[in-house]
LOKOLVEX-280834 format. One record per residue: x, y, z of N, C-alpha, C in turn; residue in one letter. Coordinates in pm, whole numbers. Layout:
N
R    n_x    n_y    n_z   ca_x   ca_y   ca_z    c_x    c_y    c_z resn
R      X      Y      Z      X      Y      Z      X      Y      Z    A
...
END
This chain:
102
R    n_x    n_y    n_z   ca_x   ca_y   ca_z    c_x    c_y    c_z resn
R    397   1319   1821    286   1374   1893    169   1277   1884    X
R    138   1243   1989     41   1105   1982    -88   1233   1938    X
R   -162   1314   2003   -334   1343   1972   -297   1474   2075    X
R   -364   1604   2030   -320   1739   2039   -392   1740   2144    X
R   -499   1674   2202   -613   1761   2324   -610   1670   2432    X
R   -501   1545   2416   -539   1459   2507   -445   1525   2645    X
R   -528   1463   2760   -454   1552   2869   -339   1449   2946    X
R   -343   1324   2964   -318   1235   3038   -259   1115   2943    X
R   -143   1079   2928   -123    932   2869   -173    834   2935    X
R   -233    739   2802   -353    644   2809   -254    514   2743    X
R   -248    389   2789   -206    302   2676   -272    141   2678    X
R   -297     55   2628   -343    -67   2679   -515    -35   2696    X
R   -636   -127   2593   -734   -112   2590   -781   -180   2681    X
R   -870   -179   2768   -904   -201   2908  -1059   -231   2879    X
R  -1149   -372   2854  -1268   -382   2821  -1366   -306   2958    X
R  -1313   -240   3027  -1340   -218   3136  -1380    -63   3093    X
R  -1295    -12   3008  -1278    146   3005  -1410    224   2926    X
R  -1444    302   2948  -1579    361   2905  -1556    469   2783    X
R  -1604    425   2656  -1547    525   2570  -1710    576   2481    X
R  -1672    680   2493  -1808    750   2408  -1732    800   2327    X
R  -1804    801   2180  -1755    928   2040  -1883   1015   1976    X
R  -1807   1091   2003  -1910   1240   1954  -1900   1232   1792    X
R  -2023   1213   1706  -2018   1214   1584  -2098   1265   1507    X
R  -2093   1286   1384  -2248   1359   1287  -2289   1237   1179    X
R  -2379   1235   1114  -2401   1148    985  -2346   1202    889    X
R  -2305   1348    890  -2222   1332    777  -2047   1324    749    X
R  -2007   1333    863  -1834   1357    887  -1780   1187    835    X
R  -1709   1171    780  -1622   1102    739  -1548   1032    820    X
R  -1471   1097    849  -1346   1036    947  -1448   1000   1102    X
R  -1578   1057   1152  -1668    984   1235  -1659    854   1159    X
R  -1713    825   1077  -1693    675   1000  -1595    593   1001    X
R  -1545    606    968  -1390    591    991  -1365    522   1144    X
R  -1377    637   1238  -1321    586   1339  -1429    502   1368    X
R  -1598    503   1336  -1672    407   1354  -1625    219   1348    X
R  -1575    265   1211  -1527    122   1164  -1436     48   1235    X
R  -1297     95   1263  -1198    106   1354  -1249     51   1469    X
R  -1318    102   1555  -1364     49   1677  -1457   -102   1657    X
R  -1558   -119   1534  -1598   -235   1523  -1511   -318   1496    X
R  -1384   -290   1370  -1345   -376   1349  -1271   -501   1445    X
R  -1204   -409   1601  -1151   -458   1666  -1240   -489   1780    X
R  -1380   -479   1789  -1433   -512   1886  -1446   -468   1996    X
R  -1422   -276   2013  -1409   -240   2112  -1572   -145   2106    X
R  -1608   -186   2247  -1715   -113   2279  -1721     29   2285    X
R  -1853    117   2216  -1857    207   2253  -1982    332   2216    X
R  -2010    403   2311  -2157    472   2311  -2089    592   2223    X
R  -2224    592   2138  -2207    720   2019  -2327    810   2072    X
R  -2242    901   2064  -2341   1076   2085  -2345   1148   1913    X
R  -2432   1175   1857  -2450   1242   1764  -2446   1344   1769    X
R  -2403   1482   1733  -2431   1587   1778  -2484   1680   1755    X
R  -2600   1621   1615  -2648   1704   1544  -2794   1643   1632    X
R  -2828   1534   1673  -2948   1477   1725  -2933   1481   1834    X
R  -2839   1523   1906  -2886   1481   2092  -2837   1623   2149    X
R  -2959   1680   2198  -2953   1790   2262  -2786   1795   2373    X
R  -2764   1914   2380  -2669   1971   2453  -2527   1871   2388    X
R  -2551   1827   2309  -2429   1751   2250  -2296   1804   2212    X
R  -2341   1905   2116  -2257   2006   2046  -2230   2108   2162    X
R  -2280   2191   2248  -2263   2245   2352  -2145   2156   2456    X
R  -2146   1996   2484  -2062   1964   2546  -1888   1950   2474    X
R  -1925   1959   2312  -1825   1931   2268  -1712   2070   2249    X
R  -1810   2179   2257  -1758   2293   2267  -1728   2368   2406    X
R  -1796   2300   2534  -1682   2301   2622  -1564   2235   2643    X
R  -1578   2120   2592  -1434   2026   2609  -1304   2044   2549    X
R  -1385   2109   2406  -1257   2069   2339  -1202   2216   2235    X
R  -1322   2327   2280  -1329   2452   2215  -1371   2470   2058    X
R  -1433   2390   2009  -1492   2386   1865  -1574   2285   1830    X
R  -1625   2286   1747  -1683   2159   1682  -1623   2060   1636    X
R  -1509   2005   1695  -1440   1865   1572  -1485   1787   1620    X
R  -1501   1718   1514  -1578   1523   1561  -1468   1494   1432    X
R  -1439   1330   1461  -1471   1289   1585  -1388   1333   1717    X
R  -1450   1268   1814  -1425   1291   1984  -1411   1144   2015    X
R  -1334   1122   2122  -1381   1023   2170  -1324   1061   2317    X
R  -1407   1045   2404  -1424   1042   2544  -1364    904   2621    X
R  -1253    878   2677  -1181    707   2705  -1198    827   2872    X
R  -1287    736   2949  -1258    701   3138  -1253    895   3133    X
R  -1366    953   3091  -1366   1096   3050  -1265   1199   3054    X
R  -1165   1098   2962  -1031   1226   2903  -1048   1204   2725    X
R  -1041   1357   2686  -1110   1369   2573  -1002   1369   2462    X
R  -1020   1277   2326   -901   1263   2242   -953   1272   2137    X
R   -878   1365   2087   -921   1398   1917   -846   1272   1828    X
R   -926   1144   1761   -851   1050   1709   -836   1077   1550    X
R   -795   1178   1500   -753   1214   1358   -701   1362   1360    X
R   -664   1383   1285   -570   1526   1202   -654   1569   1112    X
R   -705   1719   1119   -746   1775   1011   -637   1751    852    X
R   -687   1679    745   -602   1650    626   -561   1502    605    X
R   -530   1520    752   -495   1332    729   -618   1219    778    X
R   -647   1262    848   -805   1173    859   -734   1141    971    X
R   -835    967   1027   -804    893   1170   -660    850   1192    X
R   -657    891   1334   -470    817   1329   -494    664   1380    X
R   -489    580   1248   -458    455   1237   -383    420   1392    X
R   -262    436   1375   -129    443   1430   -141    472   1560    X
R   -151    544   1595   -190    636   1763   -289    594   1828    X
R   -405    548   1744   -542    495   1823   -497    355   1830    X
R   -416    288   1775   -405    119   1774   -317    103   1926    X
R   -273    239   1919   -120    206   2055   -186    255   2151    X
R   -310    365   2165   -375    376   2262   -474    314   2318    X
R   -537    254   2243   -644    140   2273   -595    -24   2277    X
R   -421    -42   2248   -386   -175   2260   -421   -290   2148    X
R   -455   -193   2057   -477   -298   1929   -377   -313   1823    X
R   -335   -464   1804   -234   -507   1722   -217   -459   1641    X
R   -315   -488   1526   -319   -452   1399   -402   -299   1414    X
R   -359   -210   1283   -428    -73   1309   -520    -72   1182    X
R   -523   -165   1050   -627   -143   1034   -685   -219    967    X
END
């Protein structure tokens, strides 16, 4: 099971593709996937959702709760970790086209 909320298979990172992540200052695995995305150099706009109005409201239409992280790829919405297990290394490297996962 690649990611439980995604609607559409995605594969091959596309510098082209528009990715936002919904995150808090204090969530963990937001960090996490923070790092992940710098490490490989992939661009991307962060929504906080404790600081930017209607934030948390969009995340609870999309995705029916509060989980962060989010990440929004060409606006199809993917939960990139497992409650317990943290970020999927693995699944985000094959969906975004990155070699190495971490």
């Amino acid at each position: 099971m690649l990611v439980p909320n995604l609607r559409l298979p995605l594969s091959g990172y596309d510098r082209n593709m528009d990715l936002t992540v919904y995150t808090a200052f204090w969530c963990r695995d937001c960090r996490e996937a923070k790092n992940f995305l710098k490490k490989h150099n992939i661009p991307f706009r962060e929504v906080d959702i404790e600081n930017t109005p209607g934030a948390a409201d969009e995340l609870m239409k999309n995705v029916g709760k509060r989980a962060i992280p989010q990440f929004v790829l060409d606006g199809k919405w993917i939960q990139p970790y497992r409650p317990g297990q943290g970020f999927l290394y693995d699944e985000m490297s094959k969906l975004l086209g990155v070699t190495e996962s971490r």
